[in-house]
Structures are given as C-alpha cells and as structure tokens.
N, C-alpha and C positions, 0 to 999 in steps of 0.2 A: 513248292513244298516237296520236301525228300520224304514219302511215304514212309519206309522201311527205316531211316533214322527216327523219325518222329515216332512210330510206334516202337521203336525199340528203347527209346526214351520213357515214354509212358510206360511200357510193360516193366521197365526196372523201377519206376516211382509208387507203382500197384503191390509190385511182390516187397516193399517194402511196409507197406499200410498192411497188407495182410500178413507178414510177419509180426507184426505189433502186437497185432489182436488174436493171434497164438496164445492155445494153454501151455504153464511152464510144464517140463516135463519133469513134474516132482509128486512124493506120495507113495502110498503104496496103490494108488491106482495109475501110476507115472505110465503104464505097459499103453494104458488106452488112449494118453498123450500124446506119448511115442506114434503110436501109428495114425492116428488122425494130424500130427502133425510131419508125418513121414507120407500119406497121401494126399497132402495139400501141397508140400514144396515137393514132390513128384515132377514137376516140371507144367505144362499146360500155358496156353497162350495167353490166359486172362481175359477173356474177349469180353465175359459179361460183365464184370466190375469196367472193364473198358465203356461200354458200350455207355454202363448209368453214371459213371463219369464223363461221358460227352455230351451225351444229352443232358445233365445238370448245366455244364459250360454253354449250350445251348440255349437256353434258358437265362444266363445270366447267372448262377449259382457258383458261389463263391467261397461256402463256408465249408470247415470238417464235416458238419454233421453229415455230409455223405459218405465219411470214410468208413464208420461201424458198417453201413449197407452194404457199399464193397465190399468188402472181409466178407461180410453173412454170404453173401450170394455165392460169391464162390465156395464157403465153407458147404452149403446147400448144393450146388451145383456137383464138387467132389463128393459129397455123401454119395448122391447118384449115381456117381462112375466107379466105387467101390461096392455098393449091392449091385449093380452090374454086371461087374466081375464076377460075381460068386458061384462056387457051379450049383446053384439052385436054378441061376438066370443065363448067364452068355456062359459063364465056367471060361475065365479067359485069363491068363497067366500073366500077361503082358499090358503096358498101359502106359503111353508117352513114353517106349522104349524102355521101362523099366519093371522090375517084379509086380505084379498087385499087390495091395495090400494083404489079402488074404493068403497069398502068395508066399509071404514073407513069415506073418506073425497067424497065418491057421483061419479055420474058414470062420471058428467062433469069435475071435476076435476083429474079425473084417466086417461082422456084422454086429457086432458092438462099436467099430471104429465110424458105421456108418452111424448109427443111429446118434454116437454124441455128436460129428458132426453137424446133424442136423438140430439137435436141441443147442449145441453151442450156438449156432446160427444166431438161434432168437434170441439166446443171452447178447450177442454183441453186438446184435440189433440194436436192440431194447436200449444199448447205452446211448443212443442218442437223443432220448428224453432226456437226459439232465444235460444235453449238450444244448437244447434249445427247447427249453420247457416251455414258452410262449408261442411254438410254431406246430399248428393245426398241422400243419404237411406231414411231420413228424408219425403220428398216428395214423394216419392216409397211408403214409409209403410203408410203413408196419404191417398194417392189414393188406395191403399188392403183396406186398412178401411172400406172408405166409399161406394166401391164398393161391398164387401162383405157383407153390412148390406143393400144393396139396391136392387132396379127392376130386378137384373141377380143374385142376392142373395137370404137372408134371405126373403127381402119382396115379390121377385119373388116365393118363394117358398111355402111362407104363402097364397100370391092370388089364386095361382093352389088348393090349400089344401083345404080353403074357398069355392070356384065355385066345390071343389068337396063331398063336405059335401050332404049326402043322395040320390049320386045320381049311379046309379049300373052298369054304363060302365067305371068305375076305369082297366086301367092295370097294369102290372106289368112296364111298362116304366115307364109312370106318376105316379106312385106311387114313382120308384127312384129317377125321377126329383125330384119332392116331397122333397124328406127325403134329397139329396145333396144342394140345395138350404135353405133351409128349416133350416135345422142341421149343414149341412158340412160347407158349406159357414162360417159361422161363428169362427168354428171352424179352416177351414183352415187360416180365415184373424188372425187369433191369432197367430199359430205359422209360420205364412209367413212373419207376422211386425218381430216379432223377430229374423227370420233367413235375412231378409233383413238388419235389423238396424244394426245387428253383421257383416254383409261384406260378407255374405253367395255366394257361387257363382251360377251362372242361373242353374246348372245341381244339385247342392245342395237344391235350392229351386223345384225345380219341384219333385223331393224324397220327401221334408217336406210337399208341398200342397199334394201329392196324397196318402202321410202315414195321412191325416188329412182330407181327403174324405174320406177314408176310416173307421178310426176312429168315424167321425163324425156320416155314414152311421149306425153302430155300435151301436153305443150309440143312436140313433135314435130308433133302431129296440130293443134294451136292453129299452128301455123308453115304447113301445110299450106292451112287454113282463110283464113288472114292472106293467103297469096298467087295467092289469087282474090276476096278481099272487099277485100283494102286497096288502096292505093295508093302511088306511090313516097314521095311526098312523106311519108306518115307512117312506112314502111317506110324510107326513107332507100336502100333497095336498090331494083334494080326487081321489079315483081310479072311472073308469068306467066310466072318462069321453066322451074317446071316443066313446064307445057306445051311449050315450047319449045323443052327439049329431050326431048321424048317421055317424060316420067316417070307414071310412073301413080303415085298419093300417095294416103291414106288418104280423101281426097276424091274422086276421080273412081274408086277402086274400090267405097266405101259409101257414098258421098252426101253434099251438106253437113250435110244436117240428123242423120243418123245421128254423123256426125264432131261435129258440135256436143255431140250427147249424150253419147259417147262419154266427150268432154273432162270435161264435168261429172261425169260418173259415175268415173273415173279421181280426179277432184281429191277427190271425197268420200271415194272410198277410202284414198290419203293423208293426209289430213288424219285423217281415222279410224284410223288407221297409227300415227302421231303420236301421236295425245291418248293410244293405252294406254302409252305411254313415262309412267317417274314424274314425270323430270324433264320441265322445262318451259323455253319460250323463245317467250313469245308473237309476237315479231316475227319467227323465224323460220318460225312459221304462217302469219303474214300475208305474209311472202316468198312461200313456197309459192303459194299462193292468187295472188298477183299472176304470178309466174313461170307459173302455167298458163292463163290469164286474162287476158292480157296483149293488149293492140292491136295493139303495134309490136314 
C-alpha cells in the first residue's frame, strides 16, 4: 500500500462531503457564511473525519449516514482553530499558511464565525436521523459528538489551559487533563461515532476510545515538540507560540528528549491497542502512525 497516495485519495473524497454540507453564501447574513465557509476550506489535513471514517470501514460500515458526522466534526474541530486565533486566546494571524479568520473579516466576526460553526455542526449532524431513522447508533454517535466537543471535553480542556496560561504551579496531572480533554477528546469522538454507527460492540468501542486517548495524547505532545523544532514555513502557522503566551507544554515541563520518548511509547501502545481488535484496517494503522509522527 502507497501510503501518501491513498491518503491523498481519501483527503480529496472528504473535502468533497464537507463541501456539500457547506451554508450557501447567500442573505443578508451571507458575511457569516462567507467566513465560516472561508475557515473551513482554509486548507487542513482532515485527519478527524479521516480517522471516523476508518474506523466506520473498520467495523464494516457502509452507509452515508457517516457523512453528516464527518462534515460536523470538522465544522467543530475548525470552530476551535478560529477562537484560537483570536487575540483574546493565541492572537495568531496565520493558519495552515494562510490569514485567520479573524484576520481577514475582524475579531467580531471571527467570533461569530466560530460560534455558527459550531451550532452548524449539530444542524448537519442531526441530518442523519432521517438518513437512518431505525438506527439506535444514530443518537449514540450524536450524544459522543457533542459531548466530546463540550465542558467534559474539548472546551473542558481549553478552560484549564486558559486559567493556566503564566502561571508556575502547573503539574504533570493537569497538564494530562489538559492534553486528554483538550486533544483526545476530540479525537476519540471521531473514531467512537464510527465504531458506534458501524455496530461496533461495548468491549470494541472501549479499545477505539482508549487507542484515541491515547493517540490524541500523542499527537498533542508531537504538536508541542513541532513548535520549538519546526518552523513556520512547514508548520504553515507560526512556531513559539507557546512561549509567548506563557504556556508551559509537555516540553518545557519534561523535556524534549523525555517528550520525544514519550510520543513513541504512546504510538506503540496504540498501535498495540489496535492489532488485538479482530478486525482489521491496515491504513487505518498506518493513519495512526502518521497522525502521531507527523512533521507538520
């Protein structure tokens, strides 16, 4: 298997589905379209619509009804990365090499652009109840959703992170909390919708969530690693921003080199996570593996 072709396969089959489920840009509210749909086709790997699309295939799953999830998660995921930007939070101009949102159309509409993203999310969620009004999984993977991008989630993760910006009694707990909420969370709501929607079973999904805490945790501290060794140009963002704004990261509290091991011992444990699952999805190993391993 050609790695790098096949996901360049999938990545243009994705930004297709999530172009679909795009607002038109029309209206006298067309402004807020505009940039929610200007921070979505921004550029970005897809990796979590990737990810609850493998793990569906994974499982045996076959039907559209994963495509609305797709589209949300990343609509969900982008929200993220535009209050991110805002100088309330990182104040960062730049974003997969191109303006921020806020950047572009103003800080007040970057924070409107975030917030429809995230209620569109649920709208184009939600369309997959009449896609399969007889499947229980349906409302399962709806509530992973929005649980995972919420107060015991992503956003849970984001407030600790915030309240801990510059200040020097960081530990190594809260900092994990941190990065599983934070990272994982999201990560795991991605390939939990798709092992749920597939039929996956309760000891099935509890292997996917904790191979995707794991992951997540991973690619977290590879993100951490990335923005004191890269540089913008390959980052497409700028580096050094946590420093900058006083953030203590899994690097400046253990080390790079400890952070390096870390990462690897993290990926082997996933991937180890994985292989006792019966079923199988080689490329979605080799996702894994790239996702935590990753340069850019």
């Amino acid at each position: 298997m050609d790695f790098k072709t096949e996901m360049a396969e999938r990545t243009a089959q994705i930004e297709q589905i999530i172009k679909k489920y795009l607002p038109k840009e029309e209206g006298y509210q067309k402004t807020i379209m505009e940039a929610m749909n200007y921070s979505v086709l921004a550029g970005g790997k897809r990796l979590r619509p990737m990810l609850m699309q493998e793990t569906y295939r994974l499982f045996g799953g076959r039907s559209e009804v994963i495509e609305p999830f797709m589209a949300a998660i990343e609509m969900i995921h982008t929200y993220s990365l535009v209050h991110d930007d805002l100088p309330a939070m990182d104040n960062d101009e730049y974003r997969r090499g191109k303006k921020t949102t806020h950047a572009v159309y103003g800080e007040a509409m970057g924070i409107l652009a975030g917030d429809a993203l995230l209620n569109y999310a649920y709208e184009t969620a939600a369309r997959a109840f009449a896609m399969e009004p007889g499947n229980p999984g349906v409302c399962q993977a709806f509530q992973i959703l929005t649980a995972k991008a919420g107060i015991y989630g992503m956003v849970g993760g984001q407030t600790v992170d915030v309240e801990s910006e510059g200040k020097p009694d960081m530990t190594k707990e809260k900092l994990d909390f941190i990065y599983r909420l934070k990272t994982s969370a999201l990560i795991e709501g991605a390939m939990l919708t798709g092992a749920v929607l597939a039929g996956a079973t309760q000891g099935e999904q509890k292997i996917i969530e904790q191979t995707a805490g794991e992951v997540g945790l991973a690619f977290q501290i590879q993100d951490d690693i990335l923005d004191v060794t890269s540089t913008m140009e390959v980052l497409g963002k700028p580096i050094g921003s946590d420093e900058k704004n006083h953030k203590i990261t899994y690097v400046t509290y253990e080390g790079i080199e400890k952070a390096k091991a870390d990462v690897a011992s993290l990926s082997e444990q996933a991937i180890a996570r994985m292989d006792s699952l019966v079923v199988k999805n080689e490329y979605l190993t080799e996702l894994l593996r790239y996702l935590i391993l990753r340069e850019k």
